[in-house]
C-alpha positions in Angstrom: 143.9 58.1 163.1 146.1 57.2 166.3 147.0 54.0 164.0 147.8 55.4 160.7 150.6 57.8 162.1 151.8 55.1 164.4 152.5 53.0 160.7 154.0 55.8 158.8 156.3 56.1 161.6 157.8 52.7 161.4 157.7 53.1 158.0 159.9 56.2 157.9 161.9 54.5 160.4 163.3 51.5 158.5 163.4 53.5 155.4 166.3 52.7 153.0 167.9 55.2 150.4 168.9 54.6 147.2 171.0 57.7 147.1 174.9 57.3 147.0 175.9 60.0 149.6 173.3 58.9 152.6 173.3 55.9 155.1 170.5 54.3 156.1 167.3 56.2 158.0 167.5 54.7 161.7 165.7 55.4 164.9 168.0 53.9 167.4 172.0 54.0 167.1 173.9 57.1 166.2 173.9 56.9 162.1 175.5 60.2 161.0 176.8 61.9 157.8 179.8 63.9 158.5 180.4 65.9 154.9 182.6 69.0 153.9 182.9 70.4 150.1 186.0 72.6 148.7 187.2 73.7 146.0 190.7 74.0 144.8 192.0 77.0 143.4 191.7 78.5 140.1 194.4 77.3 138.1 195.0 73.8 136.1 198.5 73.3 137.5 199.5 69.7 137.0 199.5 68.0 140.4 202.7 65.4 140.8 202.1 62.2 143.2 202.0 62.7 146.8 200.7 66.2 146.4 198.5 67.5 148.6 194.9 68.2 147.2 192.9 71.0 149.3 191.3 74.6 149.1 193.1 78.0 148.8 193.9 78.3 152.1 193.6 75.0 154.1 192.7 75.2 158.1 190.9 73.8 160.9 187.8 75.3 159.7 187.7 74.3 156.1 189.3 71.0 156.8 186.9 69.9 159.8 184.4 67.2 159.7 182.1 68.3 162.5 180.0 66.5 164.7 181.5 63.3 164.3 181.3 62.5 168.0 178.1 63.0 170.1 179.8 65.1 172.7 183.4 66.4 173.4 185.3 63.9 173.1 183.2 61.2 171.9 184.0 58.4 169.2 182.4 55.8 166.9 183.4 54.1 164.0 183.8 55.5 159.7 181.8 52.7 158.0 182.0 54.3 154.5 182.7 57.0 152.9 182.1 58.7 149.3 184.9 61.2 147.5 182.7 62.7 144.1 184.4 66.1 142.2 182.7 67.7 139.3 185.4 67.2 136.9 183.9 64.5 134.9 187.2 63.6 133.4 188.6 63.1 137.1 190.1 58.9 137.2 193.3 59.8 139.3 193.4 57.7 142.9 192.9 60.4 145.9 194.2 59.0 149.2 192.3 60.6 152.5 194.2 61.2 155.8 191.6 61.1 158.7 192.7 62.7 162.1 191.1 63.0 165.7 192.3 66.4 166.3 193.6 68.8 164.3 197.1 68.1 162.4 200.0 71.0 163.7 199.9 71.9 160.1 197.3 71.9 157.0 199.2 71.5 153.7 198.5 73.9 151.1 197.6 72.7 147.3 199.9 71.0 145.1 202.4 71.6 147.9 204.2 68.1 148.8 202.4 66.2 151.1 204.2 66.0 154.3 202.4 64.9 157.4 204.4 65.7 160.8 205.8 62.8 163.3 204.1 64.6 166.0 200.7 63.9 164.7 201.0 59.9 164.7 198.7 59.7 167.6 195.9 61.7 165.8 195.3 59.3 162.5 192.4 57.9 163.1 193.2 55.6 159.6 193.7 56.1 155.8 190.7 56.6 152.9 192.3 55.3 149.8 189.8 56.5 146.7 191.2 54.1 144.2 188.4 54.5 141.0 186.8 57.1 140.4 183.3 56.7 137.9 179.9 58.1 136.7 177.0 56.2 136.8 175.2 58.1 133.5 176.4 59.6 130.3 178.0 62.8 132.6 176.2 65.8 131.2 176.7 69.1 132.6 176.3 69.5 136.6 177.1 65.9 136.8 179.9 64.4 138.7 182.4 60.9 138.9 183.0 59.7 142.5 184.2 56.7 143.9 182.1 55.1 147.5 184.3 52.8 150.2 181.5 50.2 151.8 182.2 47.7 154.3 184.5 49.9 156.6 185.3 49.6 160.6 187.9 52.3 161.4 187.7 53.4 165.1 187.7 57.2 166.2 187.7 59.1 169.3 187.9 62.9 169.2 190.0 64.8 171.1 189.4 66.1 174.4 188.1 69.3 173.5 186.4 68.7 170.2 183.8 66.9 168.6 185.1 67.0 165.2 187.4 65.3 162.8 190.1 66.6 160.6 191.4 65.3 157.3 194.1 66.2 154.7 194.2 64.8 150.7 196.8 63.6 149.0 197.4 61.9 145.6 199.2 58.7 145.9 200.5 58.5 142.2 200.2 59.9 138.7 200.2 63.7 137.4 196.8 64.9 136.5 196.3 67.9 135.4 192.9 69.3 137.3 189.5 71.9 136.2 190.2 75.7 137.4 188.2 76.0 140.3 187.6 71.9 140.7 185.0 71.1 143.4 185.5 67.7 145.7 182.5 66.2 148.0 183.6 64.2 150.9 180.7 62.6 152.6 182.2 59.9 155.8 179.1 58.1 157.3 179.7 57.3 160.7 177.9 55.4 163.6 178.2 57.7 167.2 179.0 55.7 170.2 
C-alpha cells in the first residue's frame, strides 16, 4: 500500500499540463501563477494607440498581482505569461507594464497612457502581446489570447508588499472593443 502512494506521488509530482494558462506541477522550486481578470467598461468606444486598457475604476486592488513574492519583499523571475479576452474578434497588440510596487497613479480606460517619471524604479519590464489567436472554431464562451514563453525578467517587490502591479496599454491601431470586454492575465513566475 505504503508503495502504491509513494508512486502516485512522484507521479503527481512531475506531472505536465497541457493547459495554456498553467506552468508545470513541481515539488521543489517556487512555480507560481500570479492571475487577475477585469473587465472594461460598458461601452464600445474606439480605443486610439497608446491608450490605456483597464477596468471602470483602476487601483491598487484591481490592478495587483498578488503573491508574486514568497514574503514581503521577496522576488523571482516572470518566465511567461498569457493575455486571453473573450472578444473573439480581438487581433489588436496589448502592451503590459509590470511594476514592483504600486505606480503613483492607475490610468483610467481609453484615457492616454501616461506613466510618471517617478515610477522608473518600479518597472520591473514590459509584456508586449503582439498576436492575439484561437485555437478552435471560437463558439460562444470561447476566447483568442496570445502566451509569451521563454521569458527571464527579474522582480523584487517592494519593501512592504508581496505583490506586483501592472498597467495596459495599446501600442498602435484603433479598435473598437465588446461592451463589457473581459481580459485574463495569467504571469507564471518562479519565487526565489
Amino acid at each position: 500500500m505504503q508503495d502504491a502512494v509513494v508512486e502516485n506521488f512522484k507521479a503527481k509530482a512531475y506531472e505536465v499540463s497541457t493547459d495554456v494558462f498553467a506552468t508545470a506541477t513541481v515539488l521543489e522550486g517556487g512555480n507560481k501563477r500570479l492571475v487577475k481578470e477585469f473587465t472594461r467598461p460598458a461601452n464600445t468606444t474606439a480605443y486610439a494607440a497608446f491608450d490605456c486598457l483597464a477596468d471602470n475604476a483602476p487601483s491598487v486592488t484591481t490592478q495587483n498581482l498578488p503573491l508574486a513574492g514568497r514574503m514581503i519583499g521577496g522576488s523571482g523571475s516572470i518566465i511567461r505569461a498569457v493575455m486571453a479576452t473573450d472578444n473573439l474578434s480581438w487581433t489588436n497588440a496589448i502592451t503590459v507594464i509590470v511594476y514592483d510596487a504600486s505606480p503613483g497613479s492607475f490610468i483610467a480606460d481609453n484615457a492616454a497612457f501616461d506613466p510618471q517619471y517617478a515610477d522608473k524604479a518600479h518597472i520591473v519590464g514590459t509584456l508586449a502581446f503582439s498576436a492575439f489567436s484561437k485555437d478552435a472554431t471560437g463558439a460562444a464562451g470561447s476566447f483568442v489570447k496570445c502566451v509569451l514563453e521563454g521569458l527571464n525578467m527579474p522582480y523584487e517587490c517592494a519593501d512592504d508588499s508581496t505583490n506586483l502591479y501592472f498597467q495596459c496599454f495599446l501600442p498602435s491601431g484603433t479598435p473598437t472593443p465588446a461592451s463589457g470586454q473581459k481580459f485574463y492575465l495569467n504571469i507564471g513566475v518562479v519565487r526565489d
